[in-house]
N, C-alpha and C positions, 0 to 999 in steps of 0.2 A: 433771885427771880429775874427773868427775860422782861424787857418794853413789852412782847407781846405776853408774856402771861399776867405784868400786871395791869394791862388797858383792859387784858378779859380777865382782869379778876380770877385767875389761876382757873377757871372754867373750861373745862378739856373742849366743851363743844363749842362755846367761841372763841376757842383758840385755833380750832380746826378750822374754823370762819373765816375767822384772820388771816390766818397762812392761806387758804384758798383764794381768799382775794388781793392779797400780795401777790398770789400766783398769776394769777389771770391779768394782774395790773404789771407783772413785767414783763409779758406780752401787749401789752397795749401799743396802737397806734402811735400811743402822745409820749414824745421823747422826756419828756420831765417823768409823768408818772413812773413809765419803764423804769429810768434810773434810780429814780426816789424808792422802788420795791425793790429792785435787784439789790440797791443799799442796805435797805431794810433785812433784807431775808439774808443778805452774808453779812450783816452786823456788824457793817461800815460806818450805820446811822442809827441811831434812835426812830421809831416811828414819831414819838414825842416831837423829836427835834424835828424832823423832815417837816411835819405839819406845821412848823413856827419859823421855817427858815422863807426867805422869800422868792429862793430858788424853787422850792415844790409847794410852797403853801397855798399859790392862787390855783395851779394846777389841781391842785384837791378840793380847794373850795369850789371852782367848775364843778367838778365830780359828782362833787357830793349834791350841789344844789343842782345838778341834772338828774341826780335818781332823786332827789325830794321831788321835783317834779313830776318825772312819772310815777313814783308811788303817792300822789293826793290823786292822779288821778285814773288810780285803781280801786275798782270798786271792792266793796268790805269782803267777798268770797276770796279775790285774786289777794287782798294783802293776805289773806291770812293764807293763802296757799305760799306765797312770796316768802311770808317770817317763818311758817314750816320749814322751808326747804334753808334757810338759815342756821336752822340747829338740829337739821337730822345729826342724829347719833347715830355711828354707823362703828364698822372691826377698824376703819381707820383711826380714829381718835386714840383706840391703842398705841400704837408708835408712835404717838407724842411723846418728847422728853419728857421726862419725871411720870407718865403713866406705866401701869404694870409692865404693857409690852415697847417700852420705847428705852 
């Protein structure tokens, strides 16, 4: 089993998650995050690791406590439009590894 399939619990639709926001995060502005996903995603790095190392670890704690921020202050419609769009299931989650079509 992959870092990313056991963080999401072998869960094809947070695994599609995952990888989406690896994706979008190695396009980022910030040169740590970039590298720390491009690691991630060609499986240079553990996500595990990268979050404990202290080359990308404060780079993600930024991150992360910058959307805790703006998601306390979204009101209860917009989170739950926000966590929908987190686990749309969609024909992509097929070509995930180990799914029917991947």
């Amino acid at each position: 089993m992959s870092d990313i399939a056991d963080i999401a619990s072998d869960d094809p639709r947070r695994m599609k998650a995952l990888r989406d926001s690896l994706n979008r995060l190695a396009d980022s502005p910030q040169p740590e995050l970039r590298e720390m996903a491009r690691g991630v995603l060609n499986g240079d790095i553990t996500l595990r690791t990268a979050a404990l190392t202290s080359a990308y670890g404060p780079a993600l704690s930024d991150a992360f406590g910058n959307f805790w921020t703006y998601y306390n202050q979204l009101d209860p419609e917009e989170r739950q439009r926000l966590e929908a769009t987190a686990y749309d299931y969609d024909q992509d989650v097929e070509t995930l590894p180990g799914n029917a079509g991947g």
